[in-house]
C-alpha positions as CSV (number, residue, x, y, z in Angstrom):
1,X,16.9,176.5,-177.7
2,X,14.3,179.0,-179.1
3,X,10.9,179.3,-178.1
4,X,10.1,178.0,-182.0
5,X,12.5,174.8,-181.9
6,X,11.1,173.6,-177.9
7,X,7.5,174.4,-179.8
8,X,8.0,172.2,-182.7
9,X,9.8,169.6,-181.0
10,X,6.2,169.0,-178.5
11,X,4.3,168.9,-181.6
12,X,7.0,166.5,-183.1
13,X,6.4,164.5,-179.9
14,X,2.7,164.3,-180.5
15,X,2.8,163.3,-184.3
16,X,5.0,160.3,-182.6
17,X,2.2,159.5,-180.4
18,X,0.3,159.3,-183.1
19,X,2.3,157.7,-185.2
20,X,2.7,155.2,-182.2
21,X,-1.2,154.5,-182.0
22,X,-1.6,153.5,-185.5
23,X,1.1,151.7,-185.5
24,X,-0.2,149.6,-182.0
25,X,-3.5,149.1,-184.1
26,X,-1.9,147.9,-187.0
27,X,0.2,145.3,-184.7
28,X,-2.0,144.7,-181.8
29,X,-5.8,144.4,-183.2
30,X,-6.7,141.0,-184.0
31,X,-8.6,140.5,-187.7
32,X,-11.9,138.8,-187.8
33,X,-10.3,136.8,-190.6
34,X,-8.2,134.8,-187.7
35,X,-11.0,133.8,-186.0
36,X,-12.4,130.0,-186.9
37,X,-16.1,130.2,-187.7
38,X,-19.3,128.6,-185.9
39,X,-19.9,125.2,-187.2
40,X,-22.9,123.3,-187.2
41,X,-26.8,124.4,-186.6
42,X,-27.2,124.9,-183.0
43,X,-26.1,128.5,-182.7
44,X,-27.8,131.2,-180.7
45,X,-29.9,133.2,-182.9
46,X,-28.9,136.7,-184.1
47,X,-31.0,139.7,-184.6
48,X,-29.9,141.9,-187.4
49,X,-31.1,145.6,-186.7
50,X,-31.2,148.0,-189.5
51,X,-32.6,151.0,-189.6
52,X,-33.4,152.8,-193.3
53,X,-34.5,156.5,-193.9
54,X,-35.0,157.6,-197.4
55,X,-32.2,154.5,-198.6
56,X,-33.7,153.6,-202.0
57,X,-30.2,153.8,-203.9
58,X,-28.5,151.3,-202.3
59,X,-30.6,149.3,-199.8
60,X,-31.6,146.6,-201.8
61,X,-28.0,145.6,-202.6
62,X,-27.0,145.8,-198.7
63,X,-30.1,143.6,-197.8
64,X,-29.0,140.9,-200.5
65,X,-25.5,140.5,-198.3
66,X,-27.4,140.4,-195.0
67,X,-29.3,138.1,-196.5
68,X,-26.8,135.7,-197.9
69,X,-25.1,135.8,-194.7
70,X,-24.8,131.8,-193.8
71,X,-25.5,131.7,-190.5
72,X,-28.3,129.7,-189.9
73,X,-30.5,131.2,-186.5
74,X,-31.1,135.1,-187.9
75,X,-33.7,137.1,-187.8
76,X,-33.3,140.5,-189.8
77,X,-35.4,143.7,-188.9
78,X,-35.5,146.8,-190.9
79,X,-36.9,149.5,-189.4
80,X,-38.3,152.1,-192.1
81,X,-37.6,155.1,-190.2
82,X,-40.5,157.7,-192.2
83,X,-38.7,157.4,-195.9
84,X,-40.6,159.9,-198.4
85,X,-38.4,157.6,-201.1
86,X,-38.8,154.1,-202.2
87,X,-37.4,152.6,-199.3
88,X,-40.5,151.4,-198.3
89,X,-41.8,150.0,-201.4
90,X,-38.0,148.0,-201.9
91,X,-38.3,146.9,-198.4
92,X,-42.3,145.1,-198.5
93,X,-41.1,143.0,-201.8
94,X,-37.7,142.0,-200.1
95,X,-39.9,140.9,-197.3
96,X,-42.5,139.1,-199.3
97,X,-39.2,137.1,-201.0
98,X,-37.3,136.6,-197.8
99,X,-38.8,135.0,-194.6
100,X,-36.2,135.4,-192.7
101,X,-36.5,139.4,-192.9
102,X,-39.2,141.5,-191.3
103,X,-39.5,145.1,-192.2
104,X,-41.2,147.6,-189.5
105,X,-42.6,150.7,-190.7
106,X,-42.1,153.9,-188.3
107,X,-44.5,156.9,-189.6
108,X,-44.1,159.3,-185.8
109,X,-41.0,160.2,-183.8
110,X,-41.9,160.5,-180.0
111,X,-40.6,163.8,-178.6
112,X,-37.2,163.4,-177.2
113,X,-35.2,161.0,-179.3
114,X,-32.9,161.1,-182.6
115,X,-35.0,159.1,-185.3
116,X,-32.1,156.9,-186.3
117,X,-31.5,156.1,-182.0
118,X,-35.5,155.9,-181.6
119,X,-35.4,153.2,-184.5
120,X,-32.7,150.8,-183.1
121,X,-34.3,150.8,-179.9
122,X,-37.1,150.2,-181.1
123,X,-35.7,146.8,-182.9
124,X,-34.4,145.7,-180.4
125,X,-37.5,145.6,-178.1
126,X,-39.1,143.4,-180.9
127,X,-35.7,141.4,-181.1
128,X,-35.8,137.5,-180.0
129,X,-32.0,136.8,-181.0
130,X,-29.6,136.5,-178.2
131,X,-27.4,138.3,-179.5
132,X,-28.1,141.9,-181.3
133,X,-26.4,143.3,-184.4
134,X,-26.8,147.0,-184.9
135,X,-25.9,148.2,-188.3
136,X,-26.5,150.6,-191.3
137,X,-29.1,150.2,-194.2
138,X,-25.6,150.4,-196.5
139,X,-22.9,148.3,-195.0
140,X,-22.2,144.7,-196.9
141,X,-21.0,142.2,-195.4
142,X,-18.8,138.7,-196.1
143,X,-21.5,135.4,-196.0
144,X,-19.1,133.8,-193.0
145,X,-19.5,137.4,-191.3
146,X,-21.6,136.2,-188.1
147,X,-19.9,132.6,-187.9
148,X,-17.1,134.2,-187.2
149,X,-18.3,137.3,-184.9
150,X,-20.7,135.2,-182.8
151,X,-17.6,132.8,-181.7
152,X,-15.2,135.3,-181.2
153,X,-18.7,136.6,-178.6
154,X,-18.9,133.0,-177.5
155,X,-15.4,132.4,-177.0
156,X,-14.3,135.4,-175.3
157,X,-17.9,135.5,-173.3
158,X,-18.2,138.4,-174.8
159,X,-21.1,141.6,-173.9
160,X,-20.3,143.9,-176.8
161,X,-18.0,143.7,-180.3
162,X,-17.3,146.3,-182.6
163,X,-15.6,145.5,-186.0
164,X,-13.7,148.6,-187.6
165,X,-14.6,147.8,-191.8
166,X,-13.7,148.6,-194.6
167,X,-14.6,151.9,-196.3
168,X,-14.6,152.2,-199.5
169,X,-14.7,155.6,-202.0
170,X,-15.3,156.9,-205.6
171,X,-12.1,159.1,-205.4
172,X,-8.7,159.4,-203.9
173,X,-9.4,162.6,-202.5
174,X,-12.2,161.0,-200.2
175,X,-10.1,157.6,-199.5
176,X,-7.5,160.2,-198.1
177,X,-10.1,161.6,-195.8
178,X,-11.2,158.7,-194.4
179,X,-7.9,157.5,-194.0
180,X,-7.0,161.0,-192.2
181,X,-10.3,160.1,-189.8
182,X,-9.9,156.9,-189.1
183,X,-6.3,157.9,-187.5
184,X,-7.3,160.4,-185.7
185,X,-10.3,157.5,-184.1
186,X,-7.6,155.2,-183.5
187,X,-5.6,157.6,-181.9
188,X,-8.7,159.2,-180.0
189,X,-10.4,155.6,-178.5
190,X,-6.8,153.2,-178.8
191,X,-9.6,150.4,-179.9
192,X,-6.8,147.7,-179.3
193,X,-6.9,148.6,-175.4
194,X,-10.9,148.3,-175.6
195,X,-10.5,144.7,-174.8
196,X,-8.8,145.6,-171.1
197,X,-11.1,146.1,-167.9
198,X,-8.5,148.3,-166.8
199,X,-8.8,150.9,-169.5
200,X,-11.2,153.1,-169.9
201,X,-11.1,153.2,-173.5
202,X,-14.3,152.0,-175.3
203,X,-15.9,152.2,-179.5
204,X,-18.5,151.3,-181.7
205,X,-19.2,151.9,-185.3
206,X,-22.4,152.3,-186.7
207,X,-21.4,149.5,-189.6
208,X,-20.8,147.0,-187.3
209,X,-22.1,147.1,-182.7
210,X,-23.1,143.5,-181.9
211,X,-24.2,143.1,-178.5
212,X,-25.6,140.8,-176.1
213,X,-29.2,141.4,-176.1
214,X,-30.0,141.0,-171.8
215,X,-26.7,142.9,-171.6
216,X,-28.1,146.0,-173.7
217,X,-31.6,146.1,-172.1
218,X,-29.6,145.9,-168.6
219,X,-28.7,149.7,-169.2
220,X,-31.8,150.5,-171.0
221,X,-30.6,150.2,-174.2
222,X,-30.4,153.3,-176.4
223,X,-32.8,155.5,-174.0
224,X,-29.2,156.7,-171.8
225,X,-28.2,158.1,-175.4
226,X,-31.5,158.8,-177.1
227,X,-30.2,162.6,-177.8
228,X,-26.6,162.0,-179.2
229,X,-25.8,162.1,-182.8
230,X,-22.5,159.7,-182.3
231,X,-25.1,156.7,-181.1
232,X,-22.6,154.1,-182.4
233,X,-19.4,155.5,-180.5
234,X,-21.5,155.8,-177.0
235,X,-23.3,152.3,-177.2
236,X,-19.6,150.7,-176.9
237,X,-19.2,153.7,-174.0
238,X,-22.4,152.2,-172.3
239,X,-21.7,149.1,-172.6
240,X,-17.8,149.4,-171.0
241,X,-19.3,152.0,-168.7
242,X,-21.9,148.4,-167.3
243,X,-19.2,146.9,-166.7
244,X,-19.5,144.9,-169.9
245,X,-16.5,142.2,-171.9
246,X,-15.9,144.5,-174.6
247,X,-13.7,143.8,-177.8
248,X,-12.2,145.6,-181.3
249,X,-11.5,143.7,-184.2
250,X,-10.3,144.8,-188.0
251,X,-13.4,143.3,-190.0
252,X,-11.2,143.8,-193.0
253,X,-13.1,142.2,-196.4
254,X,-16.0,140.9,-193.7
255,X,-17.4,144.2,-193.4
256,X,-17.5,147.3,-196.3
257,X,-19.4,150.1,-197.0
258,X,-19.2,153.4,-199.5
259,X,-19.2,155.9,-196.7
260,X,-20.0,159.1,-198.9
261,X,-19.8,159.7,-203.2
262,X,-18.6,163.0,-202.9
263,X,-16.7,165.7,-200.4
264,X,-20.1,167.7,-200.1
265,X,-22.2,164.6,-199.4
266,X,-19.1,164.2,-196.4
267,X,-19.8,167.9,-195.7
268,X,-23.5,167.3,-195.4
269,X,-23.4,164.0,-193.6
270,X,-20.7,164.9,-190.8
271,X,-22.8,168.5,-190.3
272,X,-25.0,167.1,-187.5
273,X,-22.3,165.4,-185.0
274,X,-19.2,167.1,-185.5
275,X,-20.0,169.4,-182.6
276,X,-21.6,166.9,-180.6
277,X,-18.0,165.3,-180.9
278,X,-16.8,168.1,-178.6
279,X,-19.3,168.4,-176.5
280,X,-20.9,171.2,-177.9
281,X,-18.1,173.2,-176.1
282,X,-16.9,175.8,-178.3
283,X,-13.5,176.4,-176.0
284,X,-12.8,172.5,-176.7
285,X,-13.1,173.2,-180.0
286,X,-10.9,176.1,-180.7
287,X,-8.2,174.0,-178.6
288,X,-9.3,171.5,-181.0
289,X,-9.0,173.2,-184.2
290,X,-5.5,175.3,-182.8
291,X,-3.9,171.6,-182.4
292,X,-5.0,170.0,-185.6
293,X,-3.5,173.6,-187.2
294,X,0.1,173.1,-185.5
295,X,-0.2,169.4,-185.9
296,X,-0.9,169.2,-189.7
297,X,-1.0,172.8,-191.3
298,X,1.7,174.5,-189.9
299,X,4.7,171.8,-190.4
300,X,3.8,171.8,-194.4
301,X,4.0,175.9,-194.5
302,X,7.6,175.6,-192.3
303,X,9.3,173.5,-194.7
304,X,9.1,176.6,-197.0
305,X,9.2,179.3,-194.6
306,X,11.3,178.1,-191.5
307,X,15.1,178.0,-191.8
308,X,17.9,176.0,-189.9
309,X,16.7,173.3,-187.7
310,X,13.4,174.6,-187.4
311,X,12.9,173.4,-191.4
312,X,14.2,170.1,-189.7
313,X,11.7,170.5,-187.3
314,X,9.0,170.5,-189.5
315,X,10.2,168.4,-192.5
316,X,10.3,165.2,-189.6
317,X,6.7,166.2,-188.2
318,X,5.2,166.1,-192.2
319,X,7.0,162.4,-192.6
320,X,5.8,161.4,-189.1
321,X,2.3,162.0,-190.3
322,X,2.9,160.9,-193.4
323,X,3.9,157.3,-192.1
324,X,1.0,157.3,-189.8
325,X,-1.2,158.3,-193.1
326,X,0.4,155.2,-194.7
327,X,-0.4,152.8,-191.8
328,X,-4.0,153.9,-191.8
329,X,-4.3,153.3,-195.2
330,X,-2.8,149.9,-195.4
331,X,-4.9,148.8,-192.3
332,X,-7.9,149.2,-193.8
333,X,-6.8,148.4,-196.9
334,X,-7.2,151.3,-199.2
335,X,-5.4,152.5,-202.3
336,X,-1.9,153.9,-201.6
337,X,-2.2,156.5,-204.3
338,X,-4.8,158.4,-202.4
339,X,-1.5,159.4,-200.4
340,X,-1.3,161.9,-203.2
341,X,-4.0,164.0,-201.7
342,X,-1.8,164.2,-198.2
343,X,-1.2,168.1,-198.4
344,X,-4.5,168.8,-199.1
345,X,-7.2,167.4,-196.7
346,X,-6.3,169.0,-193.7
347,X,-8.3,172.2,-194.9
348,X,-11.1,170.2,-196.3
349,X,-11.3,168.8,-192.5
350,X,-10.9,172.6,-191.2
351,X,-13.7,173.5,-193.7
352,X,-15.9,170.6,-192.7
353,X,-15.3,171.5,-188.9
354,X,-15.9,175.4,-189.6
355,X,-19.4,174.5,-191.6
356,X,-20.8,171.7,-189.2
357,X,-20.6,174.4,-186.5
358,X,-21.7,177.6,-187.5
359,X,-24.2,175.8,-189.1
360,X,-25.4,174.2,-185.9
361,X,-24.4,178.0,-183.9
362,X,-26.5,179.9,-186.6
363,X,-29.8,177.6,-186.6
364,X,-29.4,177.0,-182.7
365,X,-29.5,173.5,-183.2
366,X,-29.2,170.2,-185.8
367,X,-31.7,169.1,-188.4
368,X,-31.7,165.5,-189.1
369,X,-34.0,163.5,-191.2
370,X,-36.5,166.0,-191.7
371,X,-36.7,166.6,-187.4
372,X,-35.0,170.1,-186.1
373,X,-33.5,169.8,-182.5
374,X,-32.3,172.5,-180.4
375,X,-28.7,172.8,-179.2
376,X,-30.2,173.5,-176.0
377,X,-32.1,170.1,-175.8
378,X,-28.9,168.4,-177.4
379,X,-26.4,169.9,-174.8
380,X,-29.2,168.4,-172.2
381,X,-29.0,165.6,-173.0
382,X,-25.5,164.8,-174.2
383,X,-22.9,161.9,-172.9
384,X,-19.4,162.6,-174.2
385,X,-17.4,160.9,-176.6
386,X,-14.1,161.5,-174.9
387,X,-12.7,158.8,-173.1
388,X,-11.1,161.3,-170.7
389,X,-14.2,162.9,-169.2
390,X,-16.0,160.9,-167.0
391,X,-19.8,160.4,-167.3
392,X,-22.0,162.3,-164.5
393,X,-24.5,159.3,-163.8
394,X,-24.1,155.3,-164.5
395,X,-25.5,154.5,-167.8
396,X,-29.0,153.1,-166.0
397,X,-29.4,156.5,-164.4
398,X,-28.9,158.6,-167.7
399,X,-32.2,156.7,-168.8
């Protein structure tokens, strides 16, 4: 066997693993659709948390599906996190309409925090619900969404839920990415093994962390994470790292948002924590990057270039990511013909990769919503992503 075949074959092995993973989250997640709603009016009260930084396209359409949520004990706060747009002006009339939603308006970031991280913490601390619900200012969400989450909390004595959702796009080409993302996540954090207290696997999404409010204040809440750009992803780490109940579910039509209109919006938006997702370790990510290369470029050149069973080789690692591809995209639900765009994304993801980086290695640091922080300060202060590396301090201490 040649040094070519026995390398091919490992990376055949992995795109089974893969392939494996998504195949486990397709089988062995439970959808919130199976769960039997909350009946009746005495229901612990729910505290939806929302913060909103220059969101005056589409805010006012997310708020009307929060607000026509049915359950009957909810409080919703929007933190205005210093918009320069409308946002605030949408969000005082919603107010004055709506009682049940109370807008908070944010005009100075202390030193020392994220502004999106500062404002959830700071909605919680003015929270009465018992339990919270962190989310974005453009997710929408199903009326029977929190009948349905709040018993499956209830029922399982839950600490901390996170519902994977539904992400829509305007194009194929950006349905592929995401679908090319969100297998790489599954893969990553194995959200179906969340669930055990054995494993040390743990997730959140920023659509969707509802948690138990004296559970979240028990680790100090945001403060362990004030500094990290994937806040959602580490608040399901903190709360598995307390020793907390922690469960995934596949929101499916509960939960929805547009996650970008175009690929340079995605270019933009993934620019400040794509490094943070490595830990700001530039030798992780150029293993990184050499992997994803074998794993997804290379196979698609050697069914042109390789000969023999090599060409074999790489013609069954393109259709084991292919099927994976075609999992992903039928668990959340998106259109199969985005599959078209298959060949293509892996560079877009190397490009987006490649930008986010030297961007954050040239400015020595990220700039997000109008604040500049140094990669010094952000290494500082940083708690990992990867389930594999163990955190340095219990999540009370990082605070």
């Amino acid at each position: 066997m040649s040094l070519l075949t026995l390398f091919l074959f490992c990376i055949l092995v992995v795109a089974l693993v893969v392939l494996r993973d998504v195949f486990l989250a397709n089988r062995c997640m439970e959808r919130l659709e199976h769960v039997q709603p909350l009946e009746g009016p005495h229901q612990p009260w729910v505290s939806v948390i929302i913060p909103a930084c220059n969101e005056e396209d589409g805010i006012e359409t997310a708020l009307t599906s929060v607000l026509s949520l049915d359950y009957p004990n909810l409080e919703i706060i929007v933190l205005n996190d210093r918009s320069t747009d409308a946002t605030p002006r949408i969000l005082d009339r919603l107010a004055d309409q709506h009682s049940r939603l109370r807008v908070v308006h944010i005009t100075d970031l202390p030193a020392g925090w994220l502004g999106k991280n500062h404002a959830l913490h700071l909605g919680a601390a003015q929270a009465k619900g018992e339990f919270l619900l962190f989310t974005d200012a453009d997710v929408h969400f199903a009326p029977d969404t929190l009948r349905r989450s709040v018993a499956r909390m209830i029922n399982n004595r839950l600490d901390h839920l996170c519902l994977l959702f539904r992400m829509s796009a305007p194009n194929h080409l950006l349905s592929m990415l995401i679908a090319d993302s969100l297998s790489a996540l599954i893969s990553l954090l194995k959200p179906w093994l969340v669930s055990r207290s054995d494993s040390r696997y743990f997730i959140g999404a920023g659509g969707f962390n509802m948690i138990r409010r004296s559970f979240y204040h028990s680790f100090g809440g945001h403060r362990p994470i004030r500094l990290c750009p994937a806040d959602d992803v580490l608040l399901g780490r903190m709360a598995k790292a307390s020793g907390g109940r922690c469960d995934c579910l596949n929101g499916g039509r509960f939960v929805s948002v547009e996650w970008y209109q175009s690929v340079g919006e995605m270019v933009r938006g993934l620019r400040k924590n794509t490094f943070a997702l490595v830990d700001y370790r530039l030798d992780l990510l150029l293993a990184g990057v050499a992997a994803f290369t074998c794993f997804q470029i290379l196979p698609l050149w050697g069914l042109f270039l390789a000969d023999g069973f090599s060409c074999i080789l790489c013609g069954a690692i393109t259709a084991v990511n292919f099927l994976a591809m075609v999992l992903a995209v039928r668990a959340f639900e998106m259109d199969f013909r985005c599959l078209c765009w298959f060949p293509v994304t892996p560079y877009i993801k190397l490009y987006i990769i490649w930008h986010a980086v030297s961007a954050t290695l040239i400015q020595g640091g990220i700039d997000w919503r109008g604040t500049f922080y140094s990669l010094e300060e952000l290494k500082r202060h940083k708690v990992s992503v990867l389930p594999w590396v163990k955190l340095k301090k219990r999540p009370g201490d990082l605070s």
